[in-house]
C-alpha positions in Angstrom: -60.3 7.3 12.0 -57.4 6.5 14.3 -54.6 8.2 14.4 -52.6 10.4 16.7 -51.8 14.4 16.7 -48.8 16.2 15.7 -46.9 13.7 13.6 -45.1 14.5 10.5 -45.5 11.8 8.8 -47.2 10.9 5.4 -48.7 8.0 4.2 -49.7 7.3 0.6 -52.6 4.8 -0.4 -53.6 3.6 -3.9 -56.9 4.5 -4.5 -58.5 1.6 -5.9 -62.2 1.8 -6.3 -63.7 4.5 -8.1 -64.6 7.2 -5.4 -61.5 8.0 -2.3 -62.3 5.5 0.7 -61.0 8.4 3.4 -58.1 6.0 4.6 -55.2 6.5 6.6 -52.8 5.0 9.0 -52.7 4.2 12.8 -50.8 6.6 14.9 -50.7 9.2 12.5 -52.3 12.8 12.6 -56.2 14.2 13.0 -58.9 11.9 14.6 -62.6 11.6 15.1 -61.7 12.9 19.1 -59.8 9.8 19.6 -56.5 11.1 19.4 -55.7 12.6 22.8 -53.3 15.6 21.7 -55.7 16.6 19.2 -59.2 16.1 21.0 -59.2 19.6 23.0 -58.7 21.4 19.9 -61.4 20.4 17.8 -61.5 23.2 15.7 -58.0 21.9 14.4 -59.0 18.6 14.3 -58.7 17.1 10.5 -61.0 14.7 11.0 -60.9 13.0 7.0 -59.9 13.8 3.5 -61.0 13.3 0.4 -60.3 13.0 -3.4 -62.1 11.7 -6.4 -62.6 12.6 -10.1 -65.8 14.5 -10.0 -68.6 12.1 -11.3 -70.6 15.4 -12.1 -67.5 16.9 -14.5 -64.8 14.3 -15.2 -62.5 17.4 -16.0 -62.2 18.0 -13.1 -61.0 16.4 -9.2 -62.8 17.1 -5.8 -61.1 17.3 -2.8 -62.5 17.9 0.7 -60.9 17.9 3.9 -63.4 18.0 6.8 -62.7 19.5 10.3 -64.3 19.6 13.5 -65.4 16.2 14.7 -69.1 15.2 16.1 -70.6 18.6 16.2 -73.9 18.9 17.7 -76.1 20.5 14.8 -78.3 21.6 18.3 -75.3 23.3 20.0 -76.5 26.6 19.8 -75.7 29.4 20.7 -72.3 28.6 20.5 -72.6 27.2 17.3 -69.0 25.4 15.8 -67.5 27.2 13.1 -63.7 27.8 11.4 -61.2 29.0 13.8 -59.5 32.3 13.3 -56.5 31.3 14.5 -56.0 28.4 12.8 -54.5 28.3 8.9 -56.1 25.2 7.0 -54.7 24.0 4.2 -54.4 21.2 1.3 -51.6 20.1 -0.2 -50.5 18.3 -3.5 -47.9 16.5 -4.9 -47.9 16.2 -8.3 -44.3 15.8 -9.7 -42.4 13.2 -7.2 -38.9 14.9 -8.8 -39.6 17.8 -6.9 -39.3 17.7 -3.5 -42.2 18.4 -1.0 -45.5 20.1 -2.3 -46.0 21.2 -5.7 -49.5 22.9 -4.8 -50.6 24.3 -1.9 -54.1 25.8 -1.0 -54.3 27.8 2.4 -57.6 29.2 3.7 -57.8 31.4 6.5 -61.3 32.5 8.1 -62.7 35.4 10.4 -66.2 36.2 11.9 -68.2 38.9 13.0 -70.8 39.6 15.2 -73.5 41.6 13.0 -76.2 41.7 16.5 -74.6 41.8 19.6 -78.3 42.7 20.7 -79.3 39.0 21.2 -77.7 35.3 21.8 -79.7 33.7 18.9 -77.2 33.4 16.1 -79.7 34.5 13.3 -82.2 37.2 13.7 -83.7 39.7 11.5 -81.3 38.8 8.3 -78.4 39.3 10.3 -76.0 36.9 11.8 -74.1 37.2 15.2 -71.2 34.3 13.6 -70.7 35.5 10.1 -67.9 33.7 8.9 -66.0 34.5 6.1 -63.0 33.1 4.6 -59.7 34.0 1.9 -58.1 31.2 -0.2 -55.1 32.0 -1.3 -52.9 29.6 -3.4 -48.9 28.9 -3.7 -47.4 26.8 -6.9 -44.2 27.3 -5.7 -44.0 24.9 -2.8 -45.1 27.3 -0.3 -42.6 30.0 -1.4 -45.0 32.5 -2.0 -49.0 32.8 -2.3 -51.2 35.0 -4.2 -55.1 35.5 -3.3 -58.0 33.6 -5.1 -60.6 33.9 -3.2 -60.8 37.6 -1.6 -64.3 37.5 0.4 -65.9 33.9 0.9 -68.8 32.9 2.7 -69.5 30.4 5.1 -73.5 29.5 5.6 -74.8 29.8 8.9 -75.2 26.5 10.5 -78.6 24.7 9.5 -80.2 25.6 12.9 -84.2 25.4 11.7 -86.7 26.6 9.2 -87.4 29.4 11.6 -83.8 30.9 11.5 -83.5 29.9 7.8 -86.3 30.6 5.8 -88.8 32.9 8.1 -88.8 36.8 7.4 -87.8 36.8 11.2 -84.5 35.1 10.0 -82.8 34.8 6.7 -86.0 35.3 4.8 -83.8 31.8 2.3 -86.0 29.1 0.5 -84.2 26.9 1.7 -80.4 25.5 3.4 -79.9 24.2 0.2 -80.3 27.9 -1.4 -77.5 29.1 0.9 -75.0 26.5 0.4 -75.5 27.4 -3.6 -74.9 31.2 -2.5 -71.7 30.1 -0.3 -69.9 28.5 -3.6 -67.2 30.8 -4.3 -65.2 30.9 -8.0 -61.6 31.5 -7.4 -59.4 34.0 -10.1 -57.5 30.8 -11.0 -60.8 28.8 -11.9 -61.5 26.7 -8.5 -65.0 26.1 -7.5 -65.1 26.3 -3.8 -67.0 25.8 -0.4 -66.1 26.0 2.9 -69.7 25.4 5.5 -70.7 22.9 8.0 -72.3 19.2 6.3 -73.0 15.8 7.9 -70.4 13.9 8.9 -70.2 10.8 5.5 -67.5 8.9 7.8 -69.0 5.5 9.3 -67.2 4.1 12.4 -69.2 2.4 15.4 -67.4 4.4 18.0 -69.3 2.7 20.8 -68.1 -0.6 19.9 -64.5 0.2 19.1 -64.2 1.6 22.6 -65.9 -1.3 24.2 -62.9 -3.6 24.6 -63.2 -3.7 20.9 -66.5 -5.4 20.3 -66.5 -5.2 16.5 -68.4 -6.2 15.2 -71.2 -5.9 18.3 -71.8 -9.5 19.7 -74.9 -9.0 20.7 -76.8 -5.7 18.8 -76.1 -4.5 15.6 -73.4 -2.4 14.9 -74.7 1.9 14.7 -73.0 4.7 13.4 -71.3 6.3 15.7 -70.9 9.7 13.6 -74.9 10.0 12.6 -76.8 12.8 12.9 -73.2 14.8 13.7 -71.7 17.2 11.3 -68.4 17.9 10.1 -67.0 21.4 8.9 -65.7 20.9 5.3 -63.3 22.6 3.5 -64.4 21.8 -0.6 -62.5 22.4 -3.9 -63.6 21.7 -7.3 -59.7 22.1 -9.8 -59.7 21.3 -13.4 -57.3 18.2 -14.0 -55.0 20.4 -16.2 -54.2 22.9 -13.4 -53.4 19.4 -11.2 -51.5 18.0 -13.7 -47.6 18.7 -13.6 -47.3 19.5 -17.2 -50.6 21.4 -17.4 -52.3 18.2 -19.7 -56.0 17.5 -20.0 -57.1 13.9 -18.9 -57.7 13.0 -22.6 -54.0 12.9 -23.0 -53.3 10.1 -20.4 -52.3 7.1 -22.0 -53.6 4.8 -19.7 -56.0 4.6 -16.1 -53.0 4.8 -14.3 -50.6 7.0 -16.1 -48.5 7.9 -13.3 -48.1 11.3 -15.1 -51.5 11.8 -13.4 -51.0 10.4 -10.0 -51.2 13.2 -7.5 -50.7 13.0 -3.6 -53.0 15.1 -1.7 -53.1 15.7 2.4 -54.2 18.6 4.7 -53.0 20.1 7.4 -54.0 22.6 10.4 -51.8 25.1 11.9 -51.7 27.9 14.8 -49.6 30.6 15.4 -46.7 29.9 18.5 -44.8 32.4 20.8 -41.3 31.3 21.0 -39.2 33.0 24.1 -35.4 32.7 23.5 -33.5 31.7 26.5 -30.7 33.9 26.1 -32.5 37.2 25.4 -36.0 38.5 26.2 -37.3 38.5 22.2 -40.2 36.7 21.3 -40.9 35.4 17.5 -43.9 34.2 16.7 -43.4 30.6 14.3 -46.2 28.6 12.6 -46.7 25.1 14.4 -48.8 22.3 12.8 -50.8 20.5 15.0 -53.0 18.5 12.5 -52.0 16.7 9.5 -54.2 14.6 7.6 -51.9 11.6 5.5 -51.7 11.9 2.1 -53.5 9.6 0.1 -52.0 9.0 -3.4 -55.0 8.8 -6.3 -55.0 8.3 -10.0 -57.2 11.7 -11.7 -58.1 9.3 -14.4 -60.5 7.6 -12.2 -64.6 8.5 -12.3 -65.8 8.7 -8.9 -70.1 8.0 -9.0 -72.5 9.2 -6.0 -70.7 11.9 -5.4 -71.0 15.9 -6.4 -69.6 18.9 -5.3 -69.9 20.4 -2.4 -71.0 18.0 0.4 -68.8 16.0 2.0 -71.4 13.1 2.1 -73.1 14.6 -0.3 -76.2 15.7 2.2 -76.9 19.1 3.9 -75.3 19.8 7.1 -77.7 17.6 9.7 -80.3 20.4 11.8 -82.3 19.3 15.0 
């Protein structure tokens, strides 16, 4: 997706086929490392977003903002996770009377190193990236926030069977087994996942950057973004909760009540030193640097192919 860093602006989109098409505008926020102010921080870098009425419980709405474009699911032992430094959250509009965001989710993360004896990142049921993560939640427009999610987990990257399921690693079935394990269940009833999956996004990279030659003249056009993952940020929220008056889908009177039509868009943001010029204090202020554009969607709308938690619905890709 194309669009450059550190904008403010927000653009809506109707969502018109059953499952979000991630969409957004040229020359606004996040990128696929095409946006030059973004690209060296790619563990701020909102790469898409989604939303769709969840096919598997049509209660409720999926959203998933992904970060961290074209990781190498090989790029060990430095393996890409959630910055600690960075707060990552999704916003929603649901009551266009009331000015900003109505909703706001805000995840921050931290790691530990539980083996500092050795550079592999899993050995002997112990990880030397554990990442962990708290959601905390504001319905106040960001006013306040209150904690939902005390202790989540983030799964280890998908490095191998070996690392995964051998008694010389996580001793786990299978990946799959840990991505069930890493679902948390907020206080306020969100289902939620925060891990690495495989980038769903199609774009021919190669031949958008070759003078434009899209589609290819002479070879077919490839996925650019195949075989690269994504780290996804995934919540599950009943309709009712996203609903400004707190009303179950049954009640909407029609597919596109506008009493259910909700903007959503996310956002990264690090912490910035400010140095007066008159006096030697420093503050510390909150800078975005990443902002995905809101796309506007209608929750009475059933989404099909997709389920919580994936963001293409597959397993993070392993080498």
């Amino acid at each position: 997706m194309k669009k450059n860093a550190i904008s403010t602006g927000r653009v809506g989109f109707a969502l018109a086929t059953a499952c979000l098409i991630g969409l957004s505008a040229t020359l606004m926020s996040s990128s696929h490392r095409e946006a030059p102010l973004i690209a060296n921080d790619p563990l701020a870098d909102n790469t898409d977003l989604y939303a769709f009425r969840s096919p598997d419980n049509p209660d409720k709405i999926t959203i998933i903002a992904n970060y961290i474009p074209a990781e190498l699911p090989f790029g060990g032992p430095n393996y890409y996770t959630f910055g600690e430094d960075i707060r990552y959250e999704i916003h929603v509009d649901n009551n266009i009377k009331t000015p900003g965001d109505d909703i706001i989710y805000r995840f921050t993360f931290r790691q530990e190193n539980e083996d500092p004896t050795t550079f592999f990142n899993i050995r002997l049921g112990k990880q030397n990236l554990k990442t962990t993560f708290r959601c905390e939640k504001s319905t106040n427009g960001g006013a306040s926030f209150y904690t939902i999610v005390s202790h989540g987990e983030v799964p280890p990257n998908n490095i191998g069977p070996r690392s995964i399921s051998s008694p010389v690693g996580l001793n786990t079935p299978d990946y799959n087994t840990l991505i069930d394990q890493s679902i948390a269940y907020a206080s306020t009833g969100e289902k939620v996942f925060c891990g690495a999956a495989d980038d769903p996004f199609f774009v021919d990279l190669g031949g958008v950057f070759d003078l434009g030659d899209l589609p290819r003249q002479n070879a077919q056009s490839r996925d650019g973004l195949g075989h690269y993952n994504v780290h996804s940020i995934c919540l599950q929220v009943d309709i009712s909760s996203l609903q400004k008056d707190h009303k179950p889908v049954s009640r909407a009177v029609s597919i596109l009540d506008p009493d259910y039509i909700i903007g959503v868009w996310a956002s990264a943001s690090r912490k910035k030193s400010v140095r007066s010029k008159l006096r030697t204090a420093t503050r510390t202020t909150t800078m975005t640097i990443s902002i995905m554009p809101r796309v506007v969607m209608a929750m009475t709308m059933i989404a099909t192919g997709c389920k919580f938690p994936g963001s293409a619905c597959r397993s993070p890709m392993k080498w």
